[in-house]
N, C-alpha and C positions, 0 to 999 in steps of 0.2 A: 952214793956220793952226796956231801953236802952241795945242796944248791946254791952257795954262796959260793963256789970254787968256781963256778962255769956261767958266761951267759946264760939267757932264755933265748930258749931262739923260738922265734916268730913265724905265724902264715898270715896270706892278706888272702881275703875274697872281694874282690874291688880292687878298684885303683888304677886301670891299665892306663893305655895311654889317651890321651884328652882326659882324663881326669883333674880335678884338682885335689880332692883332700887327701887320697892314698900317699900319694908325695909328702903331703904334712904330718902324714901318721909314722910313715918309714923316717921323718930327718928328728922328730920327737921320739918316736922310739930309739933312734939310735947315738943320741943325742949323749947319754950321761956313761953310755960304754955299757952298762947292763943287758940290751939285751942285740940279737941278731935276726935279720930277714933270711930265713931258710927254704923259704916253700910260697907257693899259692898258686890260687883261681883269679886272673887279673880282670876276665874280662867273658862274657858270653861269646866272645871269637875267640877261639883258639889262638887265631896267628896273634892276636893282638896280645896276648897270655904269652906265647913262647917271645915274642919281642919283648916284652917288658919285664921276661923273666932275665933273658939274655942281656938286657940293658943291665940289670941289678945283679947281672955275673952268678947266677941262682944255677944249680945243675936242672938241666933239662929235664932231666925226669923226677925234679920234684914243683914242675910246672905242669899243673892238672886243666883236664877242660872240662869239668865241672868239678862244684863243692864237694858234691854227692864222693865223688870219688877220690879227693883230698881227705876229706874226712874218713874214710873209710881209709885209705893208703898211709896215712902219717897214724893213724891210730894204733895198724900193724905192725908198725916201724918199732924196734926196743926203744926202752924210756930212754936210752941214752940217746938216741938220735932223731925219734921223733919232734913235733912243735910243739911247745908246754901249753900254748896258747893262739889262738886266731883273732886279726881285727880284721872286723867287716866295714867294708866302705862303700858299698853298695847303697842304690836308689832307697826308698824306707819302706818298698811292699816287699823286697827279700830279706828284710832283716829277722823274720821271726824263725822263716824256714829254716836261715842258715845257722842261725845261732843254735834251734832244736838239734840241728847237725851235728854239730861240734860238741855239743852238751852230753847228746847220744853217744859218744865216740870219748867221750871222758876227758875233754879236752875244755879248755878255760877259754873265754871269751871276752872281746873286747868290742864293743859297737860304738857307732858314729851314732849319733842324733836328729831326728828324734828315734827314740826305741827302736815303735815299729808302725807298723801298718794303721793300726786300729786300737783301741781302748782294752776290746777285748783279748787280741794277740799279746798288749802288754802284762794282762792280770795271767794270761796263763803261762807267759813266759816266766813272770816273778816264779810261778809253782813250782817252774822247771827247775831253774836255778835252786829254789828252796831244798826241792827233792836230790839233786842236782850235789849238791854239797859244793860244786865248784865257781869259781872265782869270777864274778861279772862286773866289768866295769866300764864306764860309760865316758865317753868323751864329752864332757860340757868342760873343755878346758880353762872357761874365764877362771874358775874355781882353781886353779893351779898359778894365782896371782898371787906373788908375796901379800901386796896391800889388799887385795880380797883377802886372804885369808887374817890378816893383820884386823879389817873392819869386822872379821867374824868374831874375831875374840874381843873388841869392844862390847859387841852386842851380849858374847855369851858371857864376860864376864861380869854384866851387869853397870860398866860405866855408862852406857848410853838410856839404862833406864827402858821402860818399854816404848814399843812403836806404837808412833800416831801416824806419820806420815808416810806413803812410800811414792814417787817419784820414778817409775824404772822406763826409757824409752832406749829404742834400739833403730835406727832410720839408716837406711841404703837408697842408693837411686840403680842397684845392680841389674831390676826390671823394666827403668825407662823406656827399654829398645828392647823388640818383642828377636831377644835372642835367638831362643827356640826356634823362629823360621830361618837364622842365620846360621845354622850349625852349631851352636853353641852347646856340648851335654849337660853340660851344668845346669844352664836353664831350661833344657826338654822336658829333662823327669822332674825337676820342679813344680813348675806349670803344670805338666800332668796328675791328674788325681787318680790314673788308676799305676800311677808309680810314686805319688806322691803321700798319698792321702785325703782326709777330708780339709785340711788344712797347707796351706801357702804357704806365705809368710808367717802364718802361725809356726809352724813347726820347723823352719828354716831358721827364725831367729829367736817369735818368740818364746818358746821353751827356754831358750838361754834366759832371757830375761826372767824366767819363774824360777826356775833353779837358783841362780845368781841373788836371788833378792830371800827366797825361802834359807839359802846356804848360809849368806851373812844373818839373817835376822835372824835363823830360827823360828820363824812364827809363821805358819804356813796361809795360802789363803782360801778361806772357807768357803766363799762365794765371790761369786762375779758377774759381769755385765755390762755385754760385750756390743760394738758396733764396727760390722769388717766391709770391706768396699772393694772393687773391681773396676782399672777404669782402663784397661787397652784393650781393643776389640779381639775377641776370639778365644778371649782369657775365662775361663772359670774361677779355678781358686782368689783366694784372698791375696793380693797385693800389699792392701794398710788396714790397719785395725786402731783401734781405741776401745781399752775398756777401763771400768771403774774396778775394785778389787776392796775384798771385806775380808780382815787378819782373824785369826782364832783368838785374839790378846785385846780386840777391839778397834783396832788402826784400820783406817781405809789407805786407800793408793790409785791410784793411777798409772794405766800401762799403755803408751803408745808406741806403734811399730810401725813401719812403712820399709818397702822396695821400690819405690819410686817417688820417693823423696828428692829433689832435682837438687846435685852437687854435695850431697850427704855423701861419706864414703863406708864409715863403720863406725856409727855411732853411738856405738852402747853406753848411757851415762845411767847409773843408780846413785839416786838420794834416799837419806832415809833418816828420817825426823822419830828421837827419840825425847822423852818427857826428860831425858838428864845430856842430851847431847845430839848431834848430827854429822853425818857424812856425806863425802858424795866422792865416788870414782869415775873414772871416765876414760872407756878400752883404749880410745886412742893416744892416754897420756897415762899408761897403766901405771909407769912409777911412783905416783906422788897420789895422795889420801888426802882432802879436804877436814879437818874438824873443825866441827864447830861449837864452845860450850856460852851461855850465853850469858852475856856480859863482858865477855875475854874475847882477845882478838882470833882474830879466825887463824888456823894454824895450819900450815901445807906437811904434812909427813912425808919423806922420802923414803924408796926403797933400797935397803943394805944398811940401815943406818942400827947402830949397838940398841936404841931407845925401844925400840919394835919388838912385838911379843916373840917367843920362841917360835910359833907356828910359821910367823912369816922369813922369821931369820933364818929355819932350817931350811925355806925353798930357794931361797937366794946364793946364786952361784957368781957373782960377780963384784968386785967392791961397791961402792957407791958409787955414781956419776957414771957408768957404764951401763944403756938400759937394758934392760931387759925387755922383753915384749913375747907376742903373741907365742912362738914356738919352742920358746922356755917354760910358759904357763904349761904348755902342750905336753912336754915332758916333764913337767912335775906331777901330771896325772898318772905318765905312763912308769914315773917312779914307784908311785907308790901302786900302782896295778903289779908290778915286778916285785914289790917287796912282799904284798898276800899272796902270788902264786909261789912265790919261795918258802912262804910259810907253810902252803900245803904241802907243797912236793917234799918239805922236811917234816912233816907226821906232826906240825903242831898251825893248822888252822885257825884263822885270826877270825874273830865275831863279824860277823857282817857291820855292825853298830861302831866296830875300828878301825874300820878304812876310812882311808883320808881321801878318797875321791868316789866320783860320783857312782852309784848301784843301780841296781836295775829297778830297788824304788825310787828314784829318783826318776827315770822312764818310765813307769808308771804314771806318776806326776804330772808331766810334759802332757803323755796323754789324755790326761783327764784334763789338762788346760785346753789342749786343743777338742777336746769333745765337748766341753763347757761352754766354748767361745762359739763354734760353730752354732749349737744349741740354742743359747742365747738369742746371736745374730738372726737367725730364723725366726726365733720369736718375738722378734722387734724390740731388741735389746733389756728382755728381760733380766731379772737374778737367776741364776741356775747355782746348784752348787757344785760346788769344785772337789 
């Protein structure tokens, strides 16, 4: 059966209840009509899994209590009614396992951010995937912004000239209040490193920030050097960071992050200073694109508007003056995650180099930011390379 007659239908691992991003993965995937929630492992508690399957009207018996055994059960299942695909929404120390899972069981995978665990679990999960042949895609959703993808194609097609400057800061105050002793999960397995990582707020936000700035410019960063700080008692990881940042093209940058930034809510703003032009976005006003040419008056782009490169006009689902925001970005990832697993399940597989959203080098990436930064900071804000 052609794959373009029927949904995908979907399993979560992650997500149950007190979560928050499984809820943003299930209303972005289900968002554009493409695909369906069929199955999953919501939660390390069973009951918490059979409630949240029952909430999502899911048959009870394709609510599992563990992965181990979803993967193995939906694998069994004929192609016609098995999951084409899994998204993991899990803490970032089960991401490697569960993905091997799923991978093992010949099933396509979707992961939350960062990757995985460690530096090392990312290079060998790329193997997996390579060996793998099947479809990995990664949620850094800023990249499913009309005007993000609108400023890529300045950069790629050469109006912007190359990069001198980069500018990328990302600032929350979401750690002010030591949530984690308040009940909060969100911020339990954050704060924790042996559920989090070696990195905080590194891998919380900033990997967005390295993806986001690598995706538009194209020009990745070679080295860095980093200074990260902790300042509520009890806390380990990283809270706020500051680093400097060295482009392969010659451009330095600048990256600061913070989670206790006092009255910051989600602050992602990218500038980026080119020898023929400049830009700058900013999450919380995602429809509108800064340029700048110099001599000429500074110029606001809108999103939906005819003038805008094709890349951005095809993610645009609304006329102009209607905005879009965060969980349309969200589902222009999980479009094009749906349109590679269609292409395999129809016997003509797309190049890894033709997806429009982010891979699992991309998670790579992330982690070598966050093993870079960590490494640095230790060494009293040395260069390390990236």
């Amino acid at each position: 059966m052609d794959s373009w007659q029927r949904k995908l239908r979907m399993g979560m691992v992650g997500g149950g209840e007190g979560a928050f991003i499984g809820a943003v993965h299930r209303l972005a995937a289900a968002m554009d009509g493409q695909i369906e929630m069929v199955a999953g492992c919501f939660s390390r508690d069973f009951d918490n899994t059979k409630r949240t399957g029952a909430a999502l009207y899911l048959d009870p018996d394709r609510c599992y209590a563990t992965y181990q055994e979803m993967a193995a059960a939906e694998a069994a299942l004929p192609v016609g009614e098995r999951i084409d695909f899994v998204s993991i929404v899990t803490p970032n120390n089960l991401h490697f396992d569960i993905a091997k899972t799923f991978l093992a069981a010949g099933l396509h995978v979707v992961c939350d951010k960062p990757m995985t665990f460690s530096l090392d679990e990312a290079r060998d999960l790329a193997q997996l995937v390579e060996q793998s042949g099947l479809v990995f895609g990664l949620t850094h959703n800023y990249t499913g912004h009309p005007m993000v993808r609108h400023a890529r194609h300045l950069f790629q097609s050469g109006q912007m000239g190359t990069v001198r400057k980069v500018i990328v800061e990302y600032l929350q105050d979401f750690l002010m209040v030591p949530h984690e002793k308040l009940g909060q999960k969100q911020a339990a397995w954050r704060v924790d490193p042996a559920q989090s990582g070696a990195g905080g707020t590194l891998g919380d936000v900033g990997t967005h920030c390295v993806n986001l700035l690598e995706y538009v410019t194209g020009d990745p960063i070679t080295e860095l050097c980093a200074d990260k700080s902790t300042f509520l008692p009890d806390r380990v990881l990283d809270e706020d960071v500051n680093a400097l940042l060295r482009f392969k093209g010659g451009g330095k940058g600048v990256l600061s992050i913070s989670q206790v930034a006092t009255g910051e809510e989600n602050g992602l703003i990218l500038r980026v200073y080119g020898s023929e032009g400049a830009i700058r976005w900013a999450q919380e006003n995602p429809n509108y694109l800064d340029l700048y040419k110099y001599g000429e008056p500074r110029r606001t782009l809108a999103r939906g508007q005819g003038y805008l490169s094709e890349p951005a006009v095809d993610c645009s689902r609304v006329p102009s003056g209607h905005p879009e925001g965060y969980l349309e970005a969200f589902a222009t990832i999980y479009c094009g995650i749906a349109e590679a697993i269609r292409c395999h399940l129809d016997g003509e597989p797309m190049k890894t180099e033709a997806y429009n959203f982010p891979t699992v080098y991309d998670g790579v990436r992330g982690m070598q930011f966050i093993h870079g930064a960590v490494t640095s900071a230790a060494d009293g804000a040395s260069w390390v390379e990236m």
